[in-house]
N, C-alpha and C positions, 0 to 999 in steps of 0.2 A: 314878754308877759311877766308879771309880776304878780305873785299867788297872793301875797295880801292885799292889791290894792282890788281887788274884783271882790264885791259881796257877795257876787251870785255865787261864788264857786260852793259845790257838795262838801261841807265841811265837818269834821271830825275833832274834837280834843286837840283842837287849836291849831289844824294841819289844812289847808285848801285842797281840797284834790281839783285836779281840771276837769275830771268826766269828761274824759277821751276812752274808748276801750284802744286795743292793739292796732287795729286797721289805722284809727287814726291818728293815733302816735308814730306810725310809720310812716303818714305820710307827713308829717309833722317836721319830719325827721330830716326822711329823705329829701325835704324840697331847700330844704336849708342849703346855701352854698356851701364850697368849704372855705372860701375865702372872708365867709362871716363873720362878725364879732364874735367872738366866745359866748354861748350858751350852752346850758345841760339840762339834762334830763333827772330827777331823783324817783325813788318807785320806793315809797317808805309801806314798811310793812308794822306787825305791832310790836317787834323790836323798837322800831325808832318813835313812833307814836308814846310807849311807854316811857320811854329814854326821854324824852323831850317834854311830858310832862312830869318826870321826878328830878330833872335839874331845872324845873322854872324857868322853861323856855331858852334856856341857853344857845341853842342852835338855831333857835326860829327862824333867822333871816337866810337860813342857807336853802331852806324850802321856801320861802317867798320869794325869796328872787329867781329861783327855778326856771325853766322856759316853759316844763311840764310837770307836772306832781301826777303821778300816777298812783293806785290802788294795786301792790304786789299780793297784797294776801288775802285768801278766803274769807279768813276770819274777820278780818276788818269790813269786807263788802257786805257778811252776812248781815253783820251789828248795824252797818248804817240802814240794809233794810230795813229792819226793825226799826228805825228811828223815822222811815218812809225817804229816805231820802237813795232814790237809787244812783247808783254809781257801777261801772265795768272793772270786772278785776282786768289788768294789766301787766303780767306778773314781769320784771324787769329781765328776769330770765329769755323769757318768750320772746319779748321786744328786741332783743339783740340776736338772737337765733335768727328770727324775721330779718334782721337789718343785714345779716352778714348774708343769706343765703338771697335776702331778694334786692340790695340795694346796694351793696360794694358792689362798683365797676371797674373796668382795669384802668390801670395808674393811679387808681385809687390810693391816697396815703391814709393808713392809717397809723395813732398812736398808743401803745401801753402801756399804762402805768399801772404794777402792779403785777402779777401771775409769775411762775419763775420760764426761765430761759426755754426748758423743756415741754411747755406749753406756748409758750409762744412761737416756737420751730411748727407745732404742732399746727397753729392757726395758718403758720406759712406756707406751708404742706398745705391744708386745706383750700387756702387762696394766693396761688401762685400771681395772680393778676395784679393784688395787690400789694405795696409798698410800707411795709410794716416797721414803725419804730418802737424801739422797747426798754424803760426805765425802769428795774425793780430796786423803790426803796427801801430802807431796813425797816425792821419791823418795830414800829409803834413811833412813825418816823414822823408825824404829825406833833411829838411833842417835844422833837429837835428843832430850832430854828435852822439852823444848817442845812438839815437834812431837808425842811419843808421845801426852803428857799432853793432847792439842788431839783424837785420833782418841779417846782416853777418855773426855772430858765428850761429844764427838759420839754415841757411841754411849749412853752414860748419859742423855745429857738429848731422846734417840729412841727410847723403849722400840718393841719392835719382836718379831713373831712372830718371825720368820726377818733373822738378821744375818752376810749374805753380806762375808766377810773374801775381798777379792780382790785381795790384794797380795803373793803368792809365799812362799816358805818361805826364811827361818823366822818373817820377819814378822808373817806372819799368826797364825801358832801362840801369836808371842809376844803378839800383840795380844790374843789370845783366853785365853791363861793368863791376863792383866794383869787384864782385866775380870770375868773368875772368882774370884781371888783378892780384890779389890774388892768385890763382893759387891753392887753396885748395881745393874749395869745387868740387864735383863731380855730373857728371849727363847731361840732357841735361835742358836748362830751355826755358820756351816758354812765351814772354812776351803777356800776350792775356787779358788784361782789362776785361772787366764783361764774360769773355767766360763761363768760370764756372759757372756763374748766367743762362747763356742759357740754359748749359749742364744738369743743374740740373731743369731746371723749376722755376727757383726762378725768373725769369724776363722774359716776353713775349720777343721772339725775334719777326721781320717782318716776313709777308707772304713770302713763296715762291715765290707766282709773284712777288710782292715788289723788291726779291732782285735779283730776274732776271732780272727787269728794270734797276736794281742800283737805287733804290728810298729806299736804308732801312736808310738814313741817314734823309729821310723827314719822315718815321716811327718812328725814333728815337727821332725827334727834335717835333712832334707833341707828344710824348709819354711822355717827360721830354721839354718840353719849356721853364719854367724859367730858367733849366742849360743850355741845351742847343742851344736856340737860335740864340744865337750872336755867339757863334762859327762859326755853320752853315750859317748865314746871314749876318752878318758884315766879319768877320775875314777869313772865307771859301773862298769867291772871290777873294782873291789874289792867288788863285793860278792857273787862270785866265791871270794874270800880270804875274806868272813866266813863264804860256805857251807861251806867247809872245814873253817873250824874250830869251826859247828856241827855240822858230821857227826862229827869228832872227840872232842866234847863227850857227843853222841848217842851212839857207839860205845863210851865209856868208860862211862858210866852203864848200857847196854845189858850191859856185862862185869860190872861189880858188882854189879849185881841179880840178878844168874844166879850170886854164888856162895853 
């Protein structure tokens, strides 16, 4: 599936989502061989929404060519209601908790790119059944051609059911278009940042009420404050400005069809 070539998809400031909630991204997931062509999954939140429209679409094609675009955050699902356009949160977190506790089977291979060595013991511990490989590259290793080309043959020469990209956005997105457009490697891959830190315990996630409210990104931003503050409080409100000027967009289109 290819996220821009579908009009119909729930669309957002120039992001397709598939309007799948979690049910159906697992089974999305799960029915995929592992012996398949390389596809991924992305679950952009208003980190990447914003990020994507203040570099003028620079990434765009790493979520069009996606297999699934999911809705990870509150925030983003409220705002497209308001635009009438309903869409399922799908938080990527969620999605791989589901995947690891209902959908690894034994001899299951899985591959990690990304988390350190003591988290990934961690997942091993948790799923003895399965067959886990694990790459962690240096950090900000998307802007070494070495280093990119070193996480490529890793995951190429690891065919692998499920290939967990746990190395932040946009990273990971771009690690996951690289090997798509290559055409080698195999499996599905799920770009999901600290997912595997939840999965395993190695990082508190929010309360259930929390993320029922959609308040797990002010648990996050009190839990990690020097990183993440300014994300959330400077840089997060623009997307804000982009609902704007989707409503604007929505209200003029709504005037032209009506004459």
């Amino acid at each position: 599936m290819k996220q821009a070539a579908d009009a119909t998809l729930p669309r957002f400031a120039g992001i397709g989502f598939s309007g799948v909630g979690l049910e159906g991204a697992l089974e999305s997931v799960d029915r995929r061989p592992a012996d398949a062509p390389f596809a991924y999954v992305v679950t952009p939140n208003v980190d990447h929404v914003v990020r994507l429209n203040r570099t003028g679409f620079t990434y765009a094609s790493m979520y069009e060519e996606a297999l699934l675009c999911l809705c990870d955050s509150a925030v983003l699902a409220a705002l497209m209601r308001l635009l009438r356009v309903k869409i399922p949160k799908a938080p990527g977190s969620d999605l791989v908790g589901l995947l690891l506790a209902n959908a690894v089977r034994p001899g299951d291979i899985l591959t990690v790119v990304g988390c350190s060595v003591g988290v990934v013991d961690a997942l091993r511990k948790r799923h003895p059944e399965a067959v886990i490989h694990h790459h962690e590259p240096p950090m900000n290793f998307i802007l070494d051609p070495e280093a990119t080309a070193c996480a490529v043959a890793f995951v190429e020469a690891h065919p692998a059911r499920f290939v967990f990209l746990c190395l932040g956005s946009p990273q990971q997105e771009l690690l996951a278009y690289c090997l798509k457009r290559r055409g080698h490697a195999k499996g599905t891959g799920l770009c999901c940042g600290i997912a595997i830190h939840y999965a395993t315990g190695s990082i508190r996630r929010a309360p259930v009420a929390a993320r029922r409210l959609g308040l797990e990104w002010l648990f996050r931003m009190m839990s990690e404050p020097g990183r993440l503050w300014r994300r959330y409080m400077i840089e997060g409100p623009y997307v804000f400005l982009l609902f704007l000027k989707e409503l604007h967009l929505t209200s003029t289109r709504s005037r032209a069809s009506s004459k």
